[in-house]
N, C-alpha and C positions, 0 to 999 in steps of 0.2 A: 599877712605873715610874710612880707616881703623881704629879702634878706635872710630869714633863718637859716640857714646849714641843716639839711638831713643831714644823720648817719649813716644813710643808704646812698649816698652821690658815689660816692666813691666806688660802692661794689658797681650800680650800675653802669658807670663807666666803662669800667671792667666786662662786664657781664656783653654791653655792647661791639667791644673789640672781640667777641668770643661766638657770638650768635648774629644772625640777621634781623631777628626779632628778640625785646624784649619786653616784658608782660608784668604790669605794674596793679598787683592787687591790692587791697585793700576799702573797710568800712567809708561808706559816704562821709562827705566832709573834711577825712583827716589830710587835704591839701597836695591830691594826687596830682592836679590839674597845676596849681600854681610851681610843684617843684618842677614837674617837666618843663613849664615855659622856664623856667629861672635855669634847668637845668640846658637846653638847648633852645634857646629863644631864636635861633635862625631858622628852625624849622618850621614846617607847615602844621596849622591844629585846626583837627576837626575832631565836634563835639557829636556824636552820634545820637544824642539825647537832643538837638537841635533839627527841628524836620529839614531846613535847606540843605543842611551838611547831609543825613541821611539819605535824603532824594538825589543830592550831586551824586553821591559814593554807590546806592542801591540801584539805582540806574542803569547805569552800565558800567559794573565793578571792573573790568577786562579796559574798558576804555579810559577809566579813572587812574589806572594804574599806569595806563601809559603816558600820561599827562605830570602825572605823580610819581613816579619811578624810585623815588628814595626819600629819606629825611621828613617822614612823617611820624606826627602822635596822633592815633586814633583813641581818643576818649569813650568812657563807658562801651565799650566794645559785645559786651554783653546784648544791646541791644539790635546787634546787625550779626549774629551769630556765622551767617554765610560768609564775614570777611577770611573765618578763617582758612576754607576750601578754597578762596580764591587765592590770599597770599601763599599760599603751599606751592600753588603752579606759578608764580611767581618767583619766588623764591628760588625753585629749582631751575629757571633760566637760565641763575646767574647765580649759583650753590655759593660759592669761595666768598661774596661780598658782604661782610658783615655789617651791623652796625646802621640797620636801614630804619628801621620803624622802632616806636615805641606805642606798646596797648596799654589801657590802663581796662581795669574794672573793678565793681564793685561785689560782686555776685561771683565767688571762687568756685562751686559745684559746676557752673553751665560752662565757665571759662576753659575751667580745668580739662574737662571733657573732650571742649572742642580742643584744646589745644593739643591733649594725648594721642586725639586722635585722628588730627590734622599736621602738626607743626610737630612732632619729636624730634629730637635731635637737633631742629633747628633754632627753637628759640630758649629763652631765660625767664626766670620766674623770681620776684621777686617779693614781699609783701611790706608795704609804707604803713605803718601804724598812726596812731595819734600821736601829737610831741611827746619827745619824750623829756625827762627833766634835762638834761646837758641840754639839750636843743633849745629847751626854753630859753634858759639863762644865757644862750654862746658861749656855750662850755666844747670843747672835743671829748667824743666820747673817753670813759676814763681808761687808765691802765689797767681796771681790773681785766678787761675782760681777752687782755694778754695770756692770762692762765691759760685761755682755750685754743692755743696756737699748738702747742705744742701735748704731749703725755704730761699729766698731770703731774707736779711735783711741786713739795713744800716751799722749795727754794723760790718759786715764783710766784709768789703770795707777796702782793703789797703790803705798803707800810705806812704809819703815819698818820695825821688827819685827811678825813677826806675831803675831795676838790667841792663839793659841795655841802651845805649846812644840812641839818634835820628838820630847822623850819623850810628850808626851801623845798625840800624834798616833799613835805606834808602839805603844802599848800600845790602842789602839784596832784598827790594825793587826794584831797579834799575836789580839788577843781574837776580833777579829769585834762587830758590831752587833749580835747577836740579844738583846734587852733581858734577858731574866730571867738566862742567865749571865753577862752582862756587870754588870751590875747587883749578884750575888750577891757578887762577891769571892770568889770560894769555887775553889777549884782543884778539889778533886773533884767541888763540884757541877758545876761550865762540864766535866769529860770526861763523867759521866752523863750530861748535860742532852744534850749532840750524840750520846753513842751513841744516847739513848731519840730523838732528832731524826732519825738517818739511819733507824734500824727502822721507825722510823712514816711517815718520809715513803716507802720501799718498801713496806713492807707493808702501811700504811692507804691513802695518799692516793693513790699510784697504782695500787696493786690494785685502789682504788671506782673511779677516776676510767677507768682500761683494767684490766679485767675479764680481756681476752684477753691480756695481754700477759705475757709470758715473765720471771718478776723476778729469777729468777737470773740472767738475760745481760743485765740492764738493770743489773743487780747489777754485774757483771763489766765492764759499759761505763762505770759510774759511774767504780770505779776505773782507769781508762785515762783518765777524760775528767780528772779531778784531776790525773793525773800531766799532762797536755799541758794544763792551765790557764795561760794568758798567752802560748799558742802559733797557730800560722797551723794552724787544723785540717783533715785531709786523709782524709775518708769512708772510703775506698778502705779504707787502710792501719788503720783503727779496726776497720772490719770483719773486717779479716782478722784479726785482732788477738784477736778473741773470736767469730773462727769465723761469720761470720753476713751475711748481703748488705748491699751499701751503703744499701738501700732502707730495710733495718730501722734500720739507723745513722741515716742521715735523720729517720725516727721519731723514736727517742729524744733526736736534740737538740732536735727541736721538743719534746718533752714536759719536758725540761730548761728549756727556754727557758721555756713558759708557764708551768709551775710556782715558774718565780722562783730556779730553782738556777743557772743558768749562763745569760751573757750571750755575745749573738754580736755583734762589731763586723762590718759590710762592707766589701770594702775600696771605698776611694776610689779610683776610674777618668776623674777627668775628663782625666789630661793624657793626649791620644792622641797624642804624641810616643814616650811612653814604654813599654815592656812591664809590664804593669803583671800581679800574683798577683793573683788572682781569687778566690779561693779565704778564708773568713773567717775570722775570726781571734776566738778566747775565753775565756773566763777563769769562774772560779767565780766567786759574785758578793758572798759572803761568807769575806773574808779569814781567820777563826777558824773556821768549820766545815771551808774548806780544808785548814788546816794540821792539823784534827782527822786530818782523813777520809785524809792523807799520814804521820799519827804523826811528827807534831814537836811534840812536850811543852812544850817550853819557849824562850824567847827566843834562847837560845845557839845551840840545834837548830837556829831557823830560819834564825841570821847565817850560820849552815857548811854548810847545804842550796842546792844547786845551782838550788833553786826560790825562789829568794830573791827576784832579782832582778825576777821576772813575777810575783809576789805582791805585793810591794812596787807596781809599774805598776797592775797591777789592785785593790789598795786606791785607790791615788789616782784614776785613771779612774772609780771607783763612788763613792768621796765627789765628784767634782767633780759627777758626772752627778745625784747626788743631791741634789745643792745648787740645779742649772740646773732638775730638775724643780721646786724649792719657786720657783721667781721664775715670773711671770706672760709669761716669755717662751714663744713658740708657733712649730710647723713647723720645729725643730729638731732634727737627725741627727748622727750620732755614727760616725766610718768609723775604719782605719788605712792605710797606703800601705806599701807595698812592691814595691821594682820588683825586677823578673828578676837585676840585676847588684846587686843585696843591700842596696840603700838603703832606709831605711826611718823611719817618723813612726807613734809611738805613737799617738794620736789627733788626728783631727782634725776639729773641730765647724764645722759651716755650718748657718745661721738668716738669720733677716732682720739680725743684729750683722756677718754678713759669714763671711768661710772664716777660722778662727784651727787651726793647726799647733801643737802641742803635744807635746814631747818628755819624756819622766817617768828622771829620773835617781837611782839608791840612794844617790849620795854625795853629800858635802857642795861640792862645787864642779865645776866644768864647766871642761874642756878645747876650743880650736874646733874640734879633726878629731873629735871626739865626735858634732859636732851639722853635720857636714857636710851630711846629707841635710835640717836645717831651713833653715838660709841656703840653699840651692839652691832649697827650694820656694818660700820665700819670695819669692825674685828671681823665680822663672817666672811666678808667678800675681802678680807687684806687691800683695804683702799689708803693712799697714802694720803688723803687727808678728806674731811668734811668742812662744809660751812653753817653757820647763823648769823643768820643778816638779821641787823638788831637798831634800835636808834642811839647806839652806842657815841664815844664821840672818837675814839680810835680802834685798830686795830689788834687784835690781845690775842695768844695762844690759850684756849681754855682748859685743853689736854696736849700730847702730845703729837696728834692727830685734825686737832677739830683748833677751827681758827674761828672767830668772830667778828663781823665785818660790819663797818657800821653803813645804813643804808645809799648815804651820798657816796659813798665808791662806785652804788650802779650806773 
């Protein structure tokens, strides 16, 4: 994947003129390693998943650093937990000099931790996802996601065709982001690559990561969690499902979640008018190792699979969300809404841009009893406009509120 252009260069950049440390997360594989060397290739890399690198740096971490003093990327960082207590007194040597280290990891819960409660203040957080389609193609990301610069207003609503087609979009869809199969072309190599992907990411990375944990029923939860991807998930009935308490179920989607396999939305609870499901709602976070890990071979498979239409929502929810991580926007969440008598709004995002409602539709044009539950919310909460992101082929006012977006503007 040499060459490609992240969407994230730029904030890191940024992020590096602002902190000493910058902390680069994200899922195995999605090319955490190759952007950093592309992104600062004069610097020093060590791989801490490499025992020489480990034993150089674990050694005498105090003496490493004085050899090392700046311009380093520390890889898989998760694995040498103690660097972070050591860069802390480091760091405050020489507080004012940003711009020194880059971490990367895989594993967000242990990261996070150490980082909260070592490095505040001092460092940046970032998350590299899998390609995203603009990336694919050497596209810039689009203008859409200009809206979110500023308080939401009509007037900044693109126009036009978008920069990229609906097959292109869908075969991104279909494939999944993970760069080396996506990349490959290759049909048997993209099935090896996710089976040798699902083995390792059970047997290696959560076997090291939980030691004690049980990987045939986390085996067994995986598949149950794939089949309810882009569903309101409900503990209770997972557990019983593969035999095991709600508690342990709890576990594993938090270990789902930090590991970067499956996304949990919240729901959105502000209207106390209404009954509102409490209860989260998820989706796998990569559309191609989904459709692997469900055995749908091919494009046909997917248009007659009854998992069509929540794969489809949750490719587009992960490229949007992927795109709002790369802009320099902050303090922004990500919910769904659904009330008790079955109304419902696939996403919807609130930041300092304001509350935007966002409805995600498979086909090519939109009916208005379709999107009854967006015009409703949109009147409650006086929001000056909503979205549906559709595989439309331009851009169209469907009310005088609600816009229709076709999905290559993400």
């Amino acid at each position: 994947m040499s060459g490609i252009k992240r969407n994230i260069q730029e904030k890191v950049l940024k992020l590096l003129g602002m902190f000493p440390v910058v902390l680069i997360l994200g899922a195995r594989q999605v090319g955490k390693t190759t952007f950093c060397k592309q992104l600062v290739p004069q610097w020093k890399y060590f791989d801490l998943e490499k025992p020489d690198d480990f034993e150089l740096i674990s050694r005498n971490p105090v003496l490493f650093f004085e050899y090392y003093p700046m311009n380093i990327v520390f890889d898989e960082a998760q694995e040498y937990p103690e660097i972070f207590r050591v860069l802390r007194g480091i760091i405050d040597n020489n507080p004012n000099q940003n711009g020194r280290y880059i971490i990367t990891g895989s594993s967000s819960p242990e990261l996070l931790q150490h980082t909260s409660e070592t490095l505040a203040g001092r460092i940046g957080i970032i998350e590299l996802g899998t390609l995203k389609a603009n990336e694919y193609y050497n596209q810039p990301l689009s203008d859409f996601y200009q809206l979110f610069s500023n308080k939401l207003e009509k007037s900044t609503i693109i126009s036009g065709s978008p920069p990229l087609s609906t097959l292109q979009m869908t075969t991104l869809w279909f494939k999944g982001g993970y760069p080396k199969p996506l990349l490959s072309n290759d049909i048997e190599y993209h099935a090896q690559w996710m089976e040798n992907y699902r083995n390792t990411y059970i047997n290696r990375d959560i076997a090291k990561l939980f030691p004690r944990l049980n990987r045939f029923a986390f085996q067994r939860f995986l598949s149950i969690l794939c089949k309810l991807s882009g569903t309101i998930l409900n503990r209770s009935d997972v557990a019983r499902a593969i035999e095991t308490s709600e508690k342990t179920v709890k576990e594993y989607i938090t270990i789902a979640e930090g590991t970067f396999l499956w996304r949990s939305l919240p729901s959105f609870e502000k209207n106390v008018i209404k009954s509102i499901i409490k209860m989260p709602k998820g989706y796998i976070r990569d559309s191609g190792l989904l459709h692997y890990l469900v055995h749908i071979h091919s494009f046909d498979e997917l248009l007659l699979d009854p998992l069509v239409g929540n794969s489809f929502e949750a490719f587009v929810i992960e490229e949007l969300l992927k795109g709002l991580q790369a802009t320099f926007v902050t303090n922004w969440n990500a919910h769904y809404y659904r009330t008790r008598k079955g109304a419902e709004i696939d996403l919807i995002l609130e930041g300092p841009f304001g509350t935007l409602p966002i409805e995600i539709k498979f086909g090519t044009s939109i009916r208005l009893k379709q999107i009854t539950a967006l015009i409703q919310f949109v009147k409650e909460f006086n929001l000056p406009l909503g979205l549906v992101i559709n595989q439309s082929e331009r851009v169209e006012w469907i009310t005088e509120n609600i816009v229709q977006i076709p999905i290559g503007w993400l």
